[in-house]
C-alpha positions in Angstrom: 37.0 -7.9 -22.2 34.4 -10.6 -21.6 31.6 -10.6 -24.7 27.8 -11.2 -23.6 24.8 -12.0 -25.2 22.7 -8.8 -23.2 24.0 -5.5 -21.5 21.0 -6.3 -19.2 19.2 -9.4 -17.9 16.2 -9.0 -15.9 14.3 -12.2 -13.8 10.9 -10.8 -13.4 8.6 -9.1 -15.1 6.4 -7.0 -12.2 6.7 -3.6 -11.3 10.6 -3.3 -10.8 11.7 -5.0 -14.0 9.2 -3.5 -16.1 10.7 -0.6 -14.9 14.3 -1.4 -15.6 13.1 -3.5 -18.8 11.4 -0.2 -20.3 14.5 2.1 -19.5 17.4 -0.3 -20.9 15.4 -0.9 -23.8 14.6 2.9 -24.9 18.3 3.4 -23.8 19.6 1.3 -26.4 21.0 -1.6 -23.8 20.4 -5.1 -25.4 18.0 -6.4 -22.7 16.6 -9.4 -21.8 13.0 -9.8 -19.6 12.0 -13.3 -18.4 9.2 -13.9 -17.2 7.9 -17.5 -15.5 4.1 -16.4 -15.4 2.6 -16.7 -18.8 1.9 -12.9 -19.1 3.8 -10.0 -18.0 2.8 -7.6 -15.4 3.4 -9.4 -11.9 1.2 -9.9 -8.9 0.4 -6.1 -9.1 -1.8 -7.0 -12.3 -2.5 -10.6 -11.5 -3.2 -11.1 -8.2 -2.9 -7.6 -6.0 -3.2 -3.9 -6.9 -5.7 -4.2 -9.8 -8.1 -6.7 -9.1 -8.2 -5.9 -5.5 -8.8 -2.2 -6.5 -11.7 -3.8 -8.4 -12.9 -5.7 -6.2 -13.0 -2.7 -3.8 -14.9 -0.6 -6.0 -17.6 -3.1 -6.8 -18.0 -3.8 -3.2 -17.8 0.3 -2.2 -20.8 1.1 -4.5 -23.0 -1.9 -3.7 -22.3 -0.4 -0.3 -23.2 2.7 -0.7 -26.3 1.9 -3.2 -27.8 -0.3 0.1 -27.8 3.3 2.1 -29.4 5.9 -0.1 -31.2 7.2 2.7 -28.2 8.9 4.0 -28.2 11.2 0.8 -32.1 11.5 1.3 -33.1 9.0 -1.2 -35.6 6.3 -0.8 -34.5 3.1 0.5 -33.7 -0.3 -2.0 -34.1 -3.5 -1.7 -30.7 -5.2 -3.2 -30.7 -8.0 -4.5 -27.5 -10.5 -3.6 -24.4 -9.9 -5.4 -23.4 -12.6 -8.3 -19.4 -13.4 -7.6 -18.8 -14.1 -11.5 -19.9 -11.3 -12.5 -17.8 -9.4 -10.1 -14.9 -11.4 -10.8 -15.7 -11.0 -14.9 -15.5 -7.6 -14.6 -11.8 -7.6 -12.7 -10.7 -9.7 -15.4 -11.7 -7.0 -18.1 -10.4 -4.3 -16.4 -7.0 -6.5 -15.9 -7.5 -6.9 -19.5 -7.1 -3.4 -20.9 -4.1 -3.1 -18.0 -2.3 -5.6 -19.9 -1.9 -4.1 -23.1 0.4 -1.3 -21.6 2.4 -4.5 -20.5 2.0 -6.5 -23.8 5.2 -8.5 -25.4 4.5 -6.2 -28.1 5.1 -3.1 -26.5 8.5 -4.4 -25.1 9.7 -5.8 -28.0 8.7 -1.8 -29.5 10.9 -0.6 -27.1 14.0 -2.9 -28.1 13.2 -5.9 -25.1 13.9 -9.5 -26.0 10.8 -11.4 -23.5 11.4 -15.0 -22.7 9.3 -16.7 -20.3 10.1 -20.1 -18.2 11.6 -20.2 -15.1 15.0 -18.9 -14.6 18.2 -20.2 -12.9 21.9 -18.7 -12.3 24.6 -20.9 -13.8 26.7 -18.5 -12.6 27.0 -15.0 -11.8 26.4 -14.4 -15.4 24.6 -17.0 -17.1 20.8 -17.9 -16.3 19.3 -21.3 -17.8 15.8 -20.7 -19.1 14.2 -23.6 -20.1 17.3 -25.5 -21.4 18.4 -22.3 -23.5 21.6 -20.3 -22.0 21.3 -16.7 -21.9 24.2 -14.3 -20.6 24.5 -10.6 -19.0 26.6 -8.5 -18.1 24.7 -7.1 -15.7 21.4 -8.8 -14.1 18.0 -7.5 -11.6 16.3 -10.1 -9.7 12.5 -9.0 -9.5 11.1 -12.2 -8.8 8.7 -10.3 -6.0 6.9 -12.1 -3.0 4.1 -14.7 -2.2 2.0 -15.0 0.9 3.6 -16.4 3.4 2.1 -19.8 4.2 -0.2 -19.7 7.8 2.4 -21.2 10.6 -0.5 -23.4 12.7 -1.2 -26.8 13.3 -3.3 -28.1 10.3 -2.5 -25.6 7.8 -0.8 -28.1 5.6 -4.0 -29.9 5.2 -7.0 -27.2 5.1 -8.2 -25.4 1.8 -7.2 -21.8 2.6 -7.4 -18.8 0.1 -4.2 -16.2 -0.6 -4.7 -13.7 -3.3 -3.8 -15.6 -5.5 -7.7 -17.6 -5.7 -9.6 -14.9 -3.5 -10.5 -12.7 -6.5 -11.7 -15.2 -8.7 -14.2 -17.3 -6.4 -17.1 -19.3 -8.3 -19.5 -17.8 -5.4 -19.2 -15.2 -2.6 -18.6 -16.9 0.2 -21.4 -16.8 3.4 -18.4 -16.7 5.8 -15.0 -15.8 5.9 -12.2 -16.3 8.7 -9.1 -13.5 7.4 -6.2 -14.2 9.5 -3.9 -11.1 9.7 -4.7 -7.7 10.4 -2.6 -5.7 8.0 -3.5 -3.4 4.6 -4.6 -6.8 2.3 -6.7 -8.4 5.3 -8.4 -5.1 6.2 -9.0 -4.1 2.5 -10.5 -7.4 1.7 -12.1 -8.0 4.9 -14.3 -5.1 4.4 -15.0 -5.8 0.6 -16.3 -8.7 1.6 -18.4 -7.7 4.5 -20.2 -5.0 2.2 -20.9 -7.7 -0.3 -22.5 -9.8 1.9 -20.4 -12.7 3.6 -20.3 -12.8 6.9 -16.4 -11.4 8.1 -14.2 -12.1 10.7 -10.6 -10.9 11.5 -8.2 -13.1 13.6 -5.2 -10.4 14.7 -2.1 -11.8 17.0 -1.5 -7.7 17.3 -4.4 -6.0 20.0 -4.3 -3.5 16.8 -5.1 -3.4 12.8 -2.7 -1.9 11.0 0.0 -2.0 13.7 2.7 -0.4 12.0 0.4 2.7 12.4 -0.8 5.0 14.7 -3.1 4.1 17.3 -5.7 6.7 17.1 -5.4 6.6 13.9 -5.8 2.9 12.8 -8.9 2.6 15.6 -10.6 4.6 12.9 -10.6 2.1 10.3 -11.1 -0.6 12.6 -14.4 1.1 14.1 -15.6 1.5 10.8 -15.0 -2.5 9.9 -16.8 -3.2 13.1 -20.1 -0.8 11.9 -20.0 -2.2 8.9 -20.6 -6.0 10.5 -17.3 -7.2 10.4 -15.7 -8.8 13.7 -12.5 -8.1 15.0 -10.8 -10.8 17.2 -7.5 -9.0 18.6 -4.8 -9.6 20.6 -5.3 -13.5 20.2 -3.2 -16.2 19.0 -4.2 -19.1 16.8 -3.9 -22.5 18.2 -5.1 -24.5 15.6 -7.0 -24.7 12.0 -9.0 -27.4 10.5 -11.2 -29.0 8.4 -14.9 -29.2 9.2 -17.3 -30.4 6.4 -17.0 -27.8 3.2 -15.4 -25.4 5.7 -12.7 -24.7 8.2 -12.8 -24.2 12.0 -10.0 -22.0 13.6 -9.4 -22.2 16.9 -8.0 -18.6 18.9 -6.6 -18.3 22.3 -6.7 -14.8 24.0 -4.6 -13.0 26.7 -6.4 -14.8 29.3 -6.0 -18.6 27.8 -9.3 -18.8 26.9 -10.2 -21.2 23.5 -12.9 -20.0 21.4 -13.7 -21.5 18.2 -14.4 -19.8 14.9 -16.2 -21.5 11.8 -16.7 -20.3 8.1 -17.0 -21.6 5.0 -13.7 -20.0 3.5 -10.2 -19.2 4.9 -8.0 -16.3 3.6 -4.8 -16.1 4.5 -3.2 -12.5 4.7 -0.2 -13.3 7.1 2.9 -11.3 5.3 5.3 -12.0 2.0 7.8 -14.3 1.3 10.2 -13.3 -1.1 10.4 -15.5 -4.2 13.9 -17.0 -4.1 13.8 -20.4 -4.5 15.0 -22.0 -7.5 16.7 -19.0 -8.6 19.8 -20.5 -8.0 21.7 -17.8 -6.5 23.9 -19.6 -4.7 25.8 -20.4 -8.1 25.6 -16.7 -8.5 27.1 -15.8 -5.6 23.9 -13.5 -4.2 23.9 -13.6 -0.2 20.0 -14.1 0.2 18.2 -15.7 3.3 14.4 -16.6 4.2 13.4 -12.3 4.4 14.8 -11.9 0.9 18.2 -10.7 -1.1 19.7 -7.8 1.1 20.7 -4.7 -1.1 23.0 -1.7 -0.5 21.0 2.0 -1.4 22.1 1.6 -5.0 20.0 -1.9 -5.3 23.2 -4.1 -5.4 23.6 -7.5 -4.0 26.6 -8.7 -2.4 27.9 -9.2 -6.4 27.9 -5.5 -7.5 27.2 -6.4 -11.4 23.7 -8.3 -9.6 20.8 -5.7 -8.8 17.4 -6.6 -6.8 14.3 -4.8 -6.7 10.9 -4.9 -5.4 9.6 -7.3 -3.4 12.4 -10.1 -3.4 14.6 -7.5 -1.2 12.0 -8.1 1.7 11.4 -4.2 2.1 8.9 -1.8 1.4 6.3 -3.9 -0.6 4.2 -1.5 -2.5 4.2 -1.4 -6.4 5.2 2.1 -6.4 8.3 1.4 -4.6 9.1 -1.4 -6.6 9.0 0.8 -9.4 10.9 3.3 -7.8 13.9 1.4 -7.0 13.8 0.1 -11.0 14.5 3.5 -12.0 17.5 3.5 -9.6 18.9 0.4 -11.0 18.6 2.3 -14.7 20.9 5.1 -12.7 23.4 2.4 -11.7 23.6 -0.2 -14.3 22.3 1.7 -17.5 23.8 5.5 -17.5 26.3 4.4 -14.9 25.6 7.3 -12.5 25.7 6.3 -9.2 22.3 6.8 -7.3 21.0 5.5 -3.9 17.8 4.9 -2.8 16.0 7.6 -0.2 12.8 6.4 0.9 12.5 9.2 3.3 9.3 10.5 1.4 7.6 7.1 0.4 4.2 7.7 0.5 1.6 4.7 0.9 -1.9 4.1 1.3 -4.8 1.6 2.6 -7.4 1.4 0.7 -10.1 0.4 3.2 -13.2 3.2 3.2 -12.1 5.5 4.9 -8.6 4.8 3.3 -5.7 5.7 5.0 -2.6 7.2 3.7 0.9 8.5 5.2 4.3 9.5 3.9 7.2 10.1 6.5 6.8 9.7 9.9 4.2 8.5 12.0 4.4 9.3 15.9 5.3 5.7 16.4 7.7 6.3 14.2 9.4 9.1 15.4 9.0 8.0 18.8 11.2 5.3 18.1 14.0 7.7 16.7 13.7 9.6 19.6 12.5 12.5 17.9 10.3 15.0 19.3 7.0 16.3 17.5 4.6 18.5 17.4 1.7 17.1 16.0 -1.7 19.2 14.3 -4.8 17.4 13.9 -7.5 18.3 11.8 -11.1 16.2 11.5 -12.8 15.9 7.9 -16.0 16.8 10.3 -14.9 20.5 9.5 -14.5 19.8 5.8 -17.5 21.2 3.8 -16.9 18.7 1.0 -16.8 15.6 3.6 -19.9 16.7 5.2 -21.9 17.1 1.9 -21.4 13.8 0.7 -21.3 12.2 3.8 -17.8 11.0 4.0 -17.1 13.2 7.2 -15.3 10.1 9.0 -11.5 10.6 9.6 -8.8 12.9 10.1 -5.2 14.3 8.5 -2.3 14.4 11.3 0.6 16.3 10.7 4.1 15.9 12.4 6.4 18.3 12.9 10.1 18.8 14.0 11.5 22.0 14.5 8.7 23.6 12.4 9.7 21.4 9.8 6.9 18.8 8.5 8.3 15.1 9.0 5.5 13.4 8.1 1.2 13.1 7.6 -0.8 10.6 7.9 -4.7 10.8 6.6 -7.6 8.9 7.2 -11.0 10.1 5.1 -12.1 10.3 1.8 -9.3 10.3 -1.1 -6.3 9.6 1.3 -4.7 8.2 -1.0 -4.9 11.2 -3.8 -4.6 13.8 -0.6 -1.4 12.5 0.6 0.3 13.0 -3.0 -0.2 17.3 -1.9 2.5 16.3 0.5 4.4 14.4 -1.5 5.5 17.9 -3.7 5.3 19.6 -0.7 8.2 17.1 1.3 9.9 16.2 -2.0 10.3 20.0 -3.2 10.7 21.4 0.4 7.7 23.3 0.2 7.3 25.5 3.1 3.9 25.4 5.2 3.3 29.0 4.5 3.5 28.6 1.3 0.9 25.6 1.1 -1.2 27.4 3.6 -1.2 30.4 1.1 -2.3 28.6 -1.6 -6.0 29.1 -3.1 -7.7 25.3 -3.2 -10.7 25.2 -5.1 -13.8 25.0 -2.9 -15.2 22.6 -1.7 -13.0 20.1 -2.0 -11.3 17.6 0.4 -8.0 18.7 -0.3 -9.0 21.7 1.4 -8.3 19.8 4.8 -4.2 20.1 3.8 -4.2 23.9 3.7 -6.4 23.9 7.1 -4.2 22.0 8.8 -1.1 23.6 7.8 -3.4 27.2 8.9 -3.9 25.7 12.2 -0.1 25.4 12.8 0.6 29.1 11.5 -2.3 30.1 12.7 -1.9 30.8 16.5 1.5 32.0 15.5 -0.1 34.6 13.3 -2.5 35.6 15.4 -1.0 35.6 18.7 -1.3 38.3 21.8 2.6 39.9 20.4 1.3 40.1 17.2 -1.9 42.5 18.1 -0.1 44.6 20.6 2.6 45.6 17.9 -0.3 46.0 15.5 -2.1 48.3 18.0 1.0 50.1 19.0 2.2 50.9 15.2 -1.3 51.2 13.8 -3.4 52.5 16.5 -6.0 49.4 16.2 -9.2 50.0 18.7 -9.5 45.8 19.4 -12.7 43.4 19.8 -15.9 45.1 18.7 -18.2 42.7 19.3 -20.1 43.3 22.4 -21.5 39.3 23.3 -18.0 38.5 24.6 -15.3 39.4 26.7 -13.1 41.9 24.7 -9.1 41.2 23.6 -8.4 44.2 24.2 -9.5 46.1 27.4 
């Protein structure tokens, strides 16, 4: 039996190998973590979930202190934002993130932590720096980067990705954000409420155009209100360098050439997965432009070689990432085969109003040739929404059979709404049971037991329903005399 140096190996220390780092260790596995950044903790805690989440918050109450007058308060005059300061305060709250992802808190758990860049000898050695380390078993978790823009003068204009956009010496006056997906609309609208001047450049004639329609016209009429414009449907002919700033020109449906100017460029056009270098090809790992391709138990096309999180191409949230760790620990660690089931991801937006979903959309389902019933219920109704003025959105709930098959919510706390539905599709919670439920009042989570009311409800209270009640019971009907009576 072949002798190796670790019972685990894992190439990247984000999210998914964290994950997988964390388990092996407390499981007793002799693991080894590399990492080619010089701290642990991935683009999550680098250059995505946190500072972005930062950044939002900064710009979501400078926002909301330049409109007191909506909560009947006097208006202010604010003063412009200072960037560094903004960007000083991401940094510290990065800071105290780190320590939960120290070097010291891995090696607690049993973790040997290398850093340099990594590369398969063979399926399994990796060289890291000159030094030889073997596995028997390896994870690639090398995540994703933004995907260079595809257009004629790219290769020679300053453009931003997030890996410089949170830590600017100055707010911009003007920004160009090509792409129309969660990053561009998140930090599009951050940087509209702090003050630069925003424009979106979409090739989609939708934001968000994985999602629903109705839905993602929401968001995108509250970017517009809020001063930021949205050039959709068009395609980008060229970009390029004009003084201190860029000039991108867009073509629309028609062929007509308009040109757009701004001091900065950000560049929020999709993920590549971070492969090069790794030398997989000595490894024997099938892997292409998209990513490494995985079966549901996180296996490449060598069995004893896992991949997780971002590198595999799909589902590119943290959370998932950290998901499909804890199936590798199934698989490689206790041996106990598990597959992945993404049936009941849940994600989230986090533009104001954010927007969250889990399951199915109606695009979605459309495409699966399933048919829905869909509920819709408006935050307008929601006491909670109304009184502090977040009344903007809605919750829409699909349903097959009876049987919910997915939500998706636009309003005020999507993203902490959504995770009600997450126990409820997880356990198989039935809607009665959620609509039975006692909510404390007034709250916005109140707008999941209304809208799982306004599916039972006509059922409940249906025309059958009060004849068998007035046959069995003798009930005398409508007693209010300003209307037409039920029962006459």
């Amino acid at each position: 039996m072949a002798s190796y140096d670790f019972d685990m190996g894992i190439i990247g220390g984000g999210a998914a190998g964290l994950t997988v780092a964390a388990g092996s260790g407390q499981l007793g596995a002799r693991t080894l973590l590399v990492e080619r950044e010089p701290s642990l903790g991935g683009d999550c805690l680098h250059y995505g979930c946190v500072p972005s989440k930062a950044l939002i918050a900064s710009a979501s109450l400078y926002h909301r202190m330049g409109h007191p007058e909506r909560l009947g308060l006097p208006p202010v005059d604010l003063p412009p934002v200072d960037f560094v300061r903004i960007a000083a305060r991401i940094r510290e709250v990065q800071a105290v993130i780190q320590r939960h992802d120290s070097v010291e808190r891995f090696c607690g758990l049993g973790v040997r932590v290398e850093f340099g860049e990594a590369h398969f000898i063979d399926d399994h050695v990796v060289d890291v720096g000159g030094r030889r380390f073997s596995a028997r078993s390896w994870l690639v978790a090398t995540g994703s980067s933004a995907a260079p823009p595809p257009f004629p003068g790219a290769d020679v204009v300053p453009f931003l990705t997030n890996r410089e956009i949170f830590f600017l010496d100055a707010l911009p006056a003007s920004m160009i954000v090509l792409g129309g997906g969660p990053i561009a609309c998140e930090l599009a609208q951050a940087f509209c409420r702090l003050g630069s001047n925003v424009r979106i450049v979409q090739r989609s004639p939708q934001l968000l155009s994985r999602e629903d329609a109705d839905m993602a016209d929401i968001v995108r009429s509250t970017l517009i209100s809020e001063g930021v414009e949205c050039h959709l449907g068009v395609t980008v002919r060229e970009v390029r360098r004009v003084g201190a700033g860029v000039e991108v020109t867009i073509v629309d449906a028609q062929g007509r050439e308009q040109p757009l100017a701004a001091d900065a460029l950000f560049v929020a056009l999709g993920r590549s997965a971070n492969v090069e270098g790794l030398g997989l090809d000595h490894a024997g790992v099938t892997h292409d432009r998209r990513g490494v391709p995985v079966d549901s138990r996180m296996r490449t096309s060598q069995p004893h070689i896992y991949a997780a999180g971002d590198v595999t191409g799909h589902h590119q949230f943290t959370h998932a990432a950290g998901y499909e760790g804890g199936i590798v620990v199934s698989n490689a660690i206790f041996r106990i085969p598990r597959r992945a089931d993404y049936a009941h991801l849940p994600w989230c937006t986090y533009t104001r109003p954010e927007f969250a979903s889990i399951g199915l959309n109606e695009k979605r389902a459309a495409a699966q040739g399933l048919d829905v019933e869909v509920i819709i219920e408006d935050f307008a109704t929601n006491d909670r929404a109304i009184a502090e003025d977040e009344a903007l959105g809605r919750i829409k709930l699909l349903l097959h059979r009876g049987r919910p098959v997915g939500v998706q919510i636009v309003g005020p706390s999507a993203g902490d709404l959504i995770a009600e539905w997450v126990a409820i599709q997880n356990g198989g919670v039935r809607l009665s049971t959620l609509a039975g439920a006692v909510h404390p009042y007034p709250t916005f989570a109140e707008i999941n037991k209304r809208v799982a009311g306004s599916y039972l409800g006509p059922r409940i209270f249906s025309d059958k329903v009060r004849r068998t009640l007035k046959l069995f019971f003798n009930y005398k009907g409508n007693a209010c005399t300003l209307g037409k009576a039920v029962d006459e």
